[in-house]
N, C-alpha and C positions, 0 to 999 in steps of 0.2 A: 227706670230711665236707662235708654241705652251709654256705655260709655266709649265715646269716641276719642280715640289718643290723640294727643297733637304731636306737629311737628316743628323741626326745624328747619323748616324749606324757606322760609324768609328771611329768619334769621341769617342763615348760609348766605343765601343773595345778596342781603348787602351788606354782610363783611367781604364777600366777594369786589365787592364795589367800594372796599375801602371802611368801611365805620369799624372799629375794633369793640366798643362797647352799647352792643344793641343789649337794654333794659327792655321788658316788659312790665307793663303797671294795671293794674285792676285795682276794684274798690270793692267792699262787700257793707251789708248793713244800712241801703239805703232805704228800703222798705218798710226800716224797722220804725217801732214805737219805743224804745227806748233801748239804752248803750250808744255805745259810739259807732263812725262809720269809719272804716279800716279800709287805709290801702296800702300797698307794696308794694317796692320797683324791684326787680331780680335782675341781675344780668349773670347767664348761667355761663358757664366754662365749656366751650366749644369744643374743648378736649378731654371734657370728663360728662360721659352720654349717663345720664337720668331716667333708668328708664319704668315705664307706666305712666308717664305725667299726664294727667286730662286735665277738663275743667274743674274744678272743687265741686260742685253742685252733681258731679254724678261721678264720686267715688263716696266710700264709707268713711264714718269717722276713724277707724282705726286707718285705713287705705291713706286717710288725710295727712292722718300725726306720724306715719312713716314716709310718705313723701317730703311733711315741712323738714323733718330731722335730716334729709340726704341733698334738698334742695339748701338748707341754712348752709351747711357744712362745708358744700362740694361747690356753692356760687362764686362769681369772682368776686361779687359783694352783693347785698341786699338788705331792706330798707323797711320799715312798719314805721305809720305814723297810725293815730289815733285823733281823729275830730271829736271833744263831748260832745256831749246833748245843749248844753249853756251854748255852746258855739253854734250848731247846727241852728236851735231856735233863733240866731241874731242876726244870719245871714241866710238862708235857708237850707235846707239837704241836698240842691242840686249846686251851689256854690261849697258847702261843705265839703263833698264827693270829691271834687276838682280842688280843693285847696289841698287836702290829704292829698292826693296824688302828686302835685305840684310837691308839695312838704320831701315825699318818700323819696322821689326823683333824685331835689336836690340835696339829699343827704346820705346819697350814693358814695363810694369813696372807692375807686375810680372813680369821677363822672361818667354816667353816660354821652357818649355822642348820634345816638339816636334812640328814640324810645318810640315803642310801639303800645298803642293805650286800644283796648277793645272796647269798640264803640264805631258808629258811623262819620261817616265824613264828617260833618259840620260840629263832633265831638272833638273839644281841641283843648289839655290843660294847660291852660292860660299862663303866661310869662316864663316861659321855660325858655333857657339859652343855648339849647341845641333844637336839631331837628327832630319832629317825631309824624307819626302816620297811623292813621286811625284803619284799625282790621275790623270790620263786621264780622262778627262771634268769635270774636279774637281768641278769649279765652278757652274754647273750642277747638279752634285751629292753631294758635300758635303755641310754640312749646314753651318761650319765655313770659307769656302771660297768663297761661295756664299754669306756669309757677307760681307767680306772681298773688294769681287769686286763690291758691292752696295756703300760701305765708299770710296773707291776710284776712282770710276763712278761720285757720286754725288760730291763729289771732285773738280774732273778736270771739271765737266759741269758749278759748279760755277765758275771756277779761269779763264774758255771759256768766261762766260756774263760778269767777269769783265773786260776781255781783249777789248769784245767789245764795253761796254761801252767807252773804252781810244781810240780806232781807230775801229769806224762800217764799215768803206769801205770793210772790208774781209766778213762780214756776219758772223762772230765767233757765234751767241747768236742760230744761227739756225744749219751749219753741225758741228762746237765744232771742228774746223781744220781738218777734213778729208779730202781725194781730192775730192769734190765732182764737179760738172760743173760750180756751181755757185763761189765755193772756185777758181778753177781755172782760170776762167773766171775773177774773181779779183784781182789775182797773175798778168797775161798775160795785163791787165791795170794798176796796180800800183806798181809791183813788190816786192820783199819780203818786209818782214816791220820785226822789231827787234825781234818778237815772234817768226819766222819762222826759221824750221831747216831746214839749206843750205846746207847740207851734204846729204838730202834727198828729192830726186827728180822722183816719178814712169815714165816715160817713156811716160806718158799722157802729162807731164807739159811740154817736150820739145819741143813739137809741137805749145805751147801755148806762149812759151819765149823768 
């Protein structure tokens, strides 16, 4: 996968225009079949340049654990919440997704006053008391949200090796709960285990269970 840098050109714009705490927010792990779904708000330091940041999904894992360590350190603040599986299954993973974000936003210290969430227009997380604005591949182009989804990548990857470390029979520490052949090939022998969301099942697993 090619990796394309992000910037800070929007960011810039509208502090330009006044907002002093533009957050970026992503979520990761909504695909998944078990662990949590992870998101982060970052609002990075205008005057301390970060640089390398992409989107998480096309750097390395080591590329990943040196940018969260320079991005935790060097933000004006920033934010991880964690949705369980219990949660996800009793509201669903696209309500899950959006409360995590909501959660990370507000427990920002600054608050932000505008947050930019990567996703298309009619994506909007719900009840927030500032302004925000939805970037199509945000986490791509924008710098603050392509922070955003590195704090909350590195995140879930660790809270995956810790999962595996308490039960390795799934192989957590290698797909991180996706469906992948080996994940369900482990389901289909020992069936769910207390990580797993039982509310979510692709249409692969049923042939498998």
């Amino acid at each position: 996968m090619v990796k394309v840098r992000a910037y800070r050109t929007l960011e810039n714009a509208l502090r330009r225009q006044g907002f002093v705490y533009v957050a970026g927010v992503d979520e990761v792990g909504r695909g998944c079949l078990a662990g949590p779904v992870v998101a982060a708000s970052v609002v990075l330091d205008p005057d301390c340049y970060i640089p390398r940041i992409s989107d998480s999904k096309t750097v390395t894992a080591l590329e990943r654990a040196h940018l969260y360590e320079r991005i935790t350190s060097r933000a004006v603040c920033w934010s991880v919440i964690a949705v369980e599986p219990d949660e996800i299954d009793r509201i669903n993973i696209h309500q899950a997704g959006l409360r995590a974000m909501q959660r990370a936003v507000l427990s920002c210290a600054p608050m932000p006053d505008m947050v930019l969430v990567d996703g298309t227009k009619a994506f909007r997380v719900p009840e927030l008391p500032m302004a925000q604005r939805c970037v199509l591949h945000g986490d791509a182009r924008c710098t603050a949200i392509a922070a955003a989804s590195i704090v909350a990548k590195v995140t879930r990857d660790r809270t995956m090796l810790e999962l595996h470390g308490r039960d390795p029979r799934y192989g957590f520490d290698r797909h991180k709960g996706y469906a992948t052949r080996e994940h369900l090939d482990a389901v289909s022998r020992f069936g769910y285990s207390d990580v797993h969301r039982r509310s979510f099942r692709p249409p692969a697993l049923f042939d498998r269970i």
